[in-house]
C-alpha angles and dihedrals in degrees: 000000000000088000095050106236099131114088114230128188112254118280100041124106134191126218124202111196121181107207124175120181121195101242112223134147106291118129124235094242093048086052096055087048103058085056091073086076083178089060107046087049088054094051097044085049081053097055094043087053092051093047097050109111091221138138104292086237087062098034095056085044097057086038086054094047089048093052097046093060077043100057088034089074092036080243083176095064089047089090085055099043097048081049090053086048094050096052094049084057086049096263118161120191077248096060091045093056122096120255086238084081100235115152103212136085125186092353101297128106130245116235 
């Protein structure tokens, strides 16, 4: 097909893209997650808030301002629906783990 050799009707064209990706120990899921770009700023925004040595009045207002932008987005079901992504691209939980061979993943145990 990249050379061309295969007749198509008009009109139909054929792409040929290279693409070449550094393999390293992410995790699929972790991957699909730091898509969400929202997410991950609302998160960070989140952290930042948590780790300010402020008055506690300030402090749980700028925590309160971080999770509404966060529920919003229902941030706690991202986890769910990239899993849901990555099984429709037959993705298993087996698949999604490192090849390290660590079984957590954010933290949490797998059963």
């Amino acid at each position: 097909m990249a050379c061309c050799e295969l007749r198509l009707p008009a009109g139909v064209s054929v792409l040929h893209v290279e693409q070449e990706v550094t393999g390293d120990n992410t995790l699929a899921l972790d991957s699909v997650l730091e898509c969400d770009t929202e997410r991950v700023q609302l998160l960070a925004r989140e952290g930042a808030s948590e780790d300010k040595d402020t008055a506690a009045g300030s402090a749980s207002d700028e925590l309160a301002e971080a999770y509404l932008p966060l529920q919003e987005i229902d941030a706690d079901k991202a986890p769910a629906r990239a899993g849901c992504i990555l099984a429709g691209l037959g993705f298993t939980p087996q698949k999604n783990e490192i090849l390290s061979g660590q079984d957590t993943l954010q933290g949490k145990q797998f059963l």
